[in-house]
N, C-alpha and C positions, 0 to 999 in steps of 0.2 A: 696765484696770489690775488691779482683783480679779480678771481669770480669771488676768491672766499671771504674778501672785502665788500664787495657789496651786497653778499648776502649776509654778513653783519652788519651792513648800514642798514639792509632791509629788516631782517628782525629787531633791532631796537626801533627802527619806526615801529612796527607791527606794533610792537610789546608796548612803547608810548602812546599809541593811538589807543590800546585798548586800557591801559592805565586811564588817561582821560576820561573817556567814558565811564568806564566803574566811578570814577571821580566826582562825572556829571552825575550819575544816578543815586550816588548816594547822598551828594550836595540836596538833590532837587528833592527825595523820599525819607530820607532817614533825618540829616542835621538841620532841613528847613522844613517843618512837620506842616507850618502853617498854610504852605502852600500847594498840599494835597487836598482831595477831596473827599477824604475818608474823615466820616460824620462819629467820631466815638463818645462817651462816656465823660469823656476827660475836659474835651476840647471845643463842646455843642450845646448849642442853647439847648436841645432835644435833652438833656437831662434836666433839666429846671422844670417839663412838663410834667414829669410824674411826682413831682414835689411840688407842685401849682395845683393840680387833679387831689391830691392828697388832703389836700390844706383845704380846697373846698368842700370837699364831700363832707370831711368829718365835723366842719366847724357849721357845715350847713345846717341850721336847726336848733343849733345852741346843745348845749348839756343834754343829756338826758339818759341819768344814771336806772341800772335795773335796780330789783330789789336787793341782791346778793349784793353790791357797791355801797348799800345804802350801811349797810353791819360795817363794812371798813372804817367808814364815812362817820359814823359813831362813837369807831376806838380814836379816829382823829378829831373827834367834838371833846371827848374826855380827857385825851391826852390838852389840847388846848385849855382845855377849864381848869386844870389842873386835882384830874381826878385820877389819872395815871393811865398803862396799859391797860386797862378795861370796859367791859361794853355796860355791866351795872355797877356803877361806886361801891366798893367793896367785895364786888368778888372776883376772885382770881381767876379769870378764865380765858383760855386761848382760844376765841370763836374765830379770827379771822388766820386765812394760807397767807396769808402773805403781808408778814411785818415789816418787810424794807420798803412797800409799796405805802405803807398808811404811815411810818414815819418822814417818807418823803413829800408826801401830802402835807403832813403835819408842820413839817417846817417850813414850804413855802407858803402854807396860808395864817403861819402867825404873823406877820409883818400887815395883810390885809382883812384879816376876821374870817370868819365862819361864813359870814353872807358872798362869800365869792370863790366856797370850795368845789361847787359844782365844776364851777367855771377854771378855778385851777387845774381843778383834773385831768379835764379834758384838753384843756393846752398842755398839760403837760403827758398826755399821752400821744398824742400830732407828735412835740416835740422827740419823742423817742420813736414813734414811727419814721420819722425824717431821718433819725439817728441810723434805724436800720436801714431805710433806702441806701443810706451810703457806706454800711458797710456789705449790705447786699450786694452790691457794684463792683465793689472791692474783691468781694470772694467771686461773685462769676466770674471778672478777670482771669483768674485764677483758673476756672472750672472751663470757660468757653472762649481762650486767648480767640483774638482776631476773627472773634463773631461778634459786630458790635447790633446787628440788628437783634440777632436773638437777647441779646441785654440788656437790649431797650425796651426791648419785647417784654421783658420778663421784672423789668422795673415798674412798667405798667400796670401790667397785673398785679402785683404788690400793691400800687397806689389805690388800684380797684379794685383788689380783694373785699368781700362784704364780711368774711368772716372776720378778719382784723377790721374792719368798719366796724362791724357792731360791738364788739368789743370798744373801740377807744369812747365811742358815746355812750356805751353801757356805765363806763367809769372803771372797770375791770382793769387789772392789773396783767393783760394778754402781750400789751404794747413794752411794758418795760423789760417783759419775759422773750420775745423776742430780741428786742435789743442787744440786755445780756449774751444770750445766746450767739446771736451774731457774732459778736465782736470776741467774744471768746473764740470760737470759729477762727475769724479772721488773725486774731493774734498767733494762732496757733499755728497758722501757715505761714507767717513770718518769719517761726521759731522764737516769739516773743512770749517767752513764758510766763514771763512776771505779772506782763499786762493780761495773759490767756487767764491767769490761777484768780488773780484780783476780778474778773467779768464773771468768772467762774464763781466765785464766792460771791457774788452778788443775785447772779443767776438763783443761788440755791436759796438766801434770804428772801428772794422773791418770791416762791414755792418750792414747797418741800420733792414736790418731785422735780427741781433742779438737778436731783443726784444723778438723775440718770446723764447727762450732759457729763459731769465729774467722772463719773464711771466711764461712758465710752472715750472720754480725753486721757481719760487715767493706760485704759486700755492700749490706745494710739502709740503714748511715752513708751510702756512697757514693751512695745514691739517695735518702735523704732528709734526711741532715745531714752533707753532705759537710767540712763546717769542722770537724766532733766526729772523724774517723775516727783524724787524726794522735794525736791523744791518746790514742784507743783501742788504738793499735798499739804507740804508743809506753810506754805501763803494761804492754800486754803481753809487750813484747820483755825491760823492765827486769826482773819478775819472774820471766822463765823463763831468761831470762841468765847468772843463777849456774848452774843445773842442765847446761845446753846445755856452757858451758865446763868443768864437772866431769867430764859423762859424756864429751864430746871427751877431755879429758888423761888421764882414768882408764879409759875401755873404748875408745879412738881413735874410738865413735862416740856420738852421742846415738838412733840408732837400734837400741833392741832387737837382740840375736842372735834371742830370741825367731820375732821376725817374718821372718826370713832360715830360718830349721829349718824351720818351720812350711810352707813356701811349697814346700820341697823335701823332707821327710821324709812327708806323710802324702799318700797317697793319695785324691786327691778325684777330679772328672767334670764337666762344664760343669750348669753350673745348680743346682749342690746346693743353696747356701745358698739357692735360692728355692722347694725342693721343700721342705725343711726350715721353712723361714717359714710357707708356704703349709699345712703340716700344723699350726703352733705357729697360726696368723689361724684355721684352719676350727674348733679347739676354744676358743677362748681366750675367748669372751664366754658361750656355752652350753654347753660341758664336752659332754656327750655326751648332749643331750636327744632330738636328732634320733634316737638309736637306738631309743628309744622305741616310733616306730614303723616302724623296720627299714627307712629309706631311706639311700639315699647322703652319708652324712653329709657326707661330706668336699668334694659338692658342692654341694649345700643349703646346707651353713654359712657354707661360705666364701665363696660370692656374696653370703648373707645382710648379712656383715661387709663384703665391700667397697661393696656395692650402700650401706647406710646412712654407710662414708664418705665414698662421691662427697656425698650427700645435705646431712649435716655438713658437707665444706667450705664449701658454696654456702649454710647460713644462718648459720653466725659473724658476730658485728657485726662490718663491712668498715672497719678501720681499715690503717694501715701495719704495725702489730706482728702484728696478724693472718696479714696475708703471712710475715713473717721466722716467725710459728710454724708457721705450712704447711712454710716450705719448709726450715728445719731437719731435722724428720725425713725427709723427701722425701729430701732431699739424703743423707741418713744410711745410709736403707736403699739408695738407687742405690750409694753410694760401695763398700758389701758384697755387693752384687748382682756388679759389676762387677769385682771383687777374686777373689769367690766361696771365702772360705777355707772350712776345714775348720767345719760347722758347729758353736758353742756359745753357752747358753744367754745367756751374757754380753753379745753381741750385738747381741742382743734386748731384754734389757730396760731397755735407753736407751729407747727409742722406745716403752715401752708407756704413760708419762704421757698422750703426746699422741694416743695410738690411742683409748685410754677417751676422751677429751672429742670425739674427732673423728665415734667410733659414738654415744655417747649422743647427741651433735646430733642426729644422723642420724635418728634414731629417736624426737627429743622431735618434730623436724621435718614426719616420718612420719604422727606420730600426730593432731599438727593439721588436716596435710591430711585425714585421713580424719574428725575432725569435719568440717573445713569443707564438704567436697563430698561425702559417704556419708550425709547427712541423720542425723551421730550427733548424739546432742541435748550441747550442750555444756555441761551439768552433769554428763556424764560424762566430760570429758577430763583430768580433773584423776584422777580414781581410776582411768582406763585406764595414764594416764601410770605412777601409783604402780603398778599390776597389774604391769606391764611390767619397769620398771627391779628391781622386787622379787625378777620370775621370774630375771634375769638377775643380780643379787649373790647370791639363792641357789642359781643355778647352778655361781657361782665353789666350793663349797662341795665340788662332786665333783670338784675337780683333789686334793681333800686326802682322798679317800674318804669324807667323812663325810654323805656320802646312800647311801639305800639303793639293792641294787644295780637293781631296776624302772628306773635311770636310765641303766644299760647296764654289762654287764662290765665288769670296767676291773681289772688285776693293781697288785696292792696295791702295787708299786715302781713303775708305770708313770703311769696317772691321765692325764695330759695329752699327756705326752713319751713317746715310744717309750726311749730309753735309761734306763734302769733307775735312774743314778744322780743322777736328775735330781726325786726326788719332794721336795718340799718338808721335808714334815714326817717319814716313817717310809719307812725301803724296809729292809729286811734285807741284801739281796744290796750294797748300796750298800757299809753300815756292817761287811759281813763282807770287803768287798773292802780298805777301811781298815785297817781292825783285822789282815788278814793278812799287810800290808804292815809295819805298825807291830809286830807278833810277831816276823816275821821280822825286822824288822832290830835290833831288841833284844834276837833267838836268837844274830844274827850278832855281834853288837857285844861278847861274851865272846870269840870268836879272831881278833878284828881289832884295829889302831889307829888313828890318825888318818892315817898314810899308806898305808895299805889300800888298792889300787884295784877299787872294785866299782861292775861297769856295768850298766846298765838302761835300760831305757826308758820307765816310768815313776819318774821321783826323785819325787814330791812326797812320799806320805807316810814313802817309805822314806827318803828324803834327810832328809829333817827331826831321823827318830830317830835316824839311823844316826850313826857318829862317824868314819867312814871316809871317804877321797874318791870322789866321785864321776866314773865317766864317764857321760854323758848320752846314748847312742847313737840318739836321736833330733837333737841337735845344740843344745837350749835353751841348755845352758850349757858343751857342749864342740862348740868351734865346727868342730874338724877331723873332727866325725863326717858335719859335712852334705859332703862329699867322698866320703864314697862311697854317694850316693844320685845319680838313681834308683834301686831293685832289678829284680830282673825279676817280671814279675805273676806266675808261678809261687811263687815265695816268699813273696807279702805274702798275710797271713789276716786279712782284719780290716782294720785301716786302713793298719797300717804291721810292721816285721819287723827283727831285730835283724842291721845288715851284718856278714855274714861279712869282710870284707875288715878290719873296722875293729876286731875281735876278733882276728885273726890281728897282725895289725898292732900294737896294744898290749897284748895278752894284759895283762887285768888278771887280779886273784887271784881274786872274782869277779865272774857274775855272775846276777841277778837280775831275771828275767821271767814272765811270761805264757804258758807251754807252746804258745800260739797262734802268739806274735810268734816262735820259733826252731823250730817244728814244720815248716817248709819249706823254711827257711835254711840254719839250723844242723844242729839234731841229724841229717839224714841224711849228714854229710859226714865221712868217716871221719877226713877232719885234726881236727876238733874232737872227736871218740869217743875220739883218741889224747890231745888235750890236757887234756879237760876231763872232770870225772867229776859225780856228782848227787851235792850235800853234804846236802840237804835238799829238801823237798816237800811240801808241803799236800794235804789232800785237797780233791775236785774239787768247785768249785759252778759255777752258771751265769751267767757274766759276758759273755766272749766265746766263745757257747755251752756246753760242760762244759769248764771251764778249771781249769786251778791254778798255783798260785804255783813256782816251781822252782828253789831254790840250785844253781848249777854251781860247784865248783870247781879251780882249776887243778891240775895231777898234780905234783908234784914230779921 
């Protein structure tokens, strides 16, 4: 009886002492968080930096919308004047993708005027950038529990993306479409449908190829909460419902003219948009370090990046939402691959959220393996990790010029992008292509009036200032110009060429181009030499090659 008593006093000692302990450790790790040294997301200054980084880059330099922003920019001049949805007073036309972006413009710059839409803009594309940093955070939680470096990592990159850089100063409507996106994402992992259908329908009034987002979420329900889908379709249909019967009665379609021009004015070739990707993937995580040492950049990099996101897909924690964020972008870039429009950088930077979480995997992944089986001693994978993701945010640093040049030439308008006006933060040739348009049609705007017809082929900046109508001879917003395209490849310089046929045909008074776009067309054709004389002229810079700006006007 005394042995089997004190080996019952000794087991509840045991079993007390070790209670305690569980007691102490979870007191000290789990219910007192503050007093660990795990730096996350949640609980660290280290998240305010890529929201600090964000805020400067974009606001560095002020505004500086392209031309494509400048046609938005227009239907929110008209709508403020009170001339309604369109880009010329009286006619019915759906030139701009994206009406939830230009009546959100619309309403925060009636309370301020027109002289501060630039500037509305662009804060209010920061502000929806900001929007998705946090729900970006929110979904990697999700996607990479109890990695908080790689999230930090990967928020960075976000902040330092230059694709979404050039986008929110472009004035482009990239930053809101992310947003949506996001948060639609994020409610869905919730199982917050209400808020997922409503982001969702938002998403899709922001661009028509919103659908695909609708589609793979729609997909997701019907394979794993078939009973939630009808709700989901049904919030969606309610809230795009108004727009759908607007643009139906008001432009006879809810489909863009935009995308009808597009499809028939510009000169593409099969596979562009994935020659074009494929150059935007080979620089976009290393910028141009591989020149360093003078190898194949372009194929060195690019395998690099895709090779790390086979990698990343295959270690995300394997939940359902997992899949629906695989196959969203997937589905995204197929759906452009497949279409193959003219490429731009708009595009693209949907899909650049889930590309940074997809390569950082890839490469936290990477780096384990080679502790694990390289015999690296693993007190060093935590500072390889950091070496690593370090070399690659300040890589992002040469799409903006601001490394020296030992990291490879790189022309000060160019950086990442081949086309010129696509640098984030400084390109001259960019700002002198703007600025020509916007002189010129403020030189013009003294022998004009508002029923003036002057045609061009690019309206964006010159549309905005001008006060004259426009005909659009690529066809965004004058739909009888896509009638007489195709051209013959003789004529087109560049991507596209202003139709002789559609000039003879409406002879406006004038018009205003590119010396490129009517150097094979037009000017050798002695019926247009008889019509039409040179009112004005810029001197030549290099845009599309040594180009210049060209007033024609008609002869009396």
């Amino acid at each position: 009886m005394a042995v089997r008593s004190q080996r019952a006093i000794r087991g509840c000692f045991y079993r007390g002492l070790r209670y305690s302990r569980e007691k102490h450790m979870t007191n000290t790790f789990t219910h007192n968080p503050q007093k660990t040294l795990k730096l996350n997301p949640d609980n660290s200054p280290f998240f305010l930096l890529p929201a600090l980084i964000l805020i400067v880059l974009q606001l560095y330099g002020g505004p500086h919308p392209g031309d494509d922003a400048y046609i938005t920019y227009r239907y929110v001049k008209n709508l403020l004047n009170g001339n309604g949805f369109v880009y010329n007073p009286g006619e019915s036309v759906l030139g701009t993708t994206t009406p939830l972006y230009t009546m959100i413009l619309a309403v925060l710059t009636f309370p301020f005027g027109l002289k501060y839409l630039l500037w509305i803009s662009l804060l209010f594309n920061i502000t929806c950038n900001l929007a998705s940093l946090y729900f970006l955070r929110q979904i990697g939680k999700k996607l990479l529990p109890d990695n908080d470096l790689l999230l930090n990592s990967a928020l960075l990159l976000f902040a330092l993306n230059p694709a979404i850089t050039i986008q929110t100063k472009l004035g482009m409507e990239p930053p809101l479409y992310i947003l949506t996106a996001l948060a639609a994402l994020y409610y869905i992992s919730r199982d917050a449908i209400g808020k997922a259908a409503c982001y969702s329908a938002l998403h899709l009034l922001t661009r028509p190829d919103g659908l695909i987002l609708a589609a793979a979420v729609s997909a997701y329900l019907i394979l794993t909460a078939p009973e939630k889908i009808g709700k989901y379709l049904l919030i969606i249909l309610t809230l795009t419902l108004p727009w759908l019967v607007f643009a139906g009665y008001k432009f006879g379609s809810p489909i863009p003219q935009t995308l009808i021009a597009k499809s028939q004015a510009y000169e593409t070739y099969p596979w562009l948009f994935v020659k074009y990707y494929w150059r935007h993937l080979r620089r976009s995580f290393w910028g141009y370090f591989f020149k360093f040492w003078e190898v194949k950049e372009h194929a060195v990099s690019g395998a690099a990046v895709i090779f790390f996101i086979i990698i990343g897909l295959a270690n995300l924690k394997r939940t359902g939402f997992t899949y629906l964020f695989l196959a969203y972008p997937f589905a995204y870039l197929l759906i452009f691959i497949i279409a193959n429009p003219l490429y731009a950088p708009r595009y693209i930077a949907p899909i650049e959220p889930f590309l940074i979480i997809f390569v950082l995997a890839g490469i936290y992944s990477a780096l384990n393996w080679i502790v694990r089986n390289l015999a690296v001693s693993s007190f060093l994978k935590k500072p390889l990790t950091i070496l690593t993701f370090s070399f690659i945010i300040i890589s992002q640093f040469h799409h903006y010029n601001l490394i020296p040049a030992m990291w490879g030439k790189t022309d000060i308008c160019r950086g990442t992008y081949d086309p010129a006006w696509l640098h984030p933060l400084d390109c001259p040739r960019q700002k002198m292509r703007e600025d020509l348009f916007r002189q010129t049609a403020l030189y013009l705007n003294r022998y004009i009036n508002e029923n003036t017809s002057i045609a061009l082929p690019e309206i964006g900046t010159f549309g905005y200032y001008s006060k004259g109508r426009i005909l659009d001879t690529v066809g965004l917003i004058s739909p009888e110009a896509v009638n007489y395209y195709p051209l013959k490849k003789e004529q087109v310089m560049g991507n596209n060429a202003v139709p002789p046929g559609l000039i003879y045909e409406r002879q406006p008074e004038y018009i205003v181009t590119y010396e490129a776009f009517v150097k094979n067309s037009l000017v050798p054709e002695k019926r247009f030499q008889q019509m039409y004389t040179v009112f004005r002229s810029t001197a030549y810079f290099h845009f599309w090659g040594d180009d210049r700006v060209i007033v024609f006007k008609k002869r009396i």
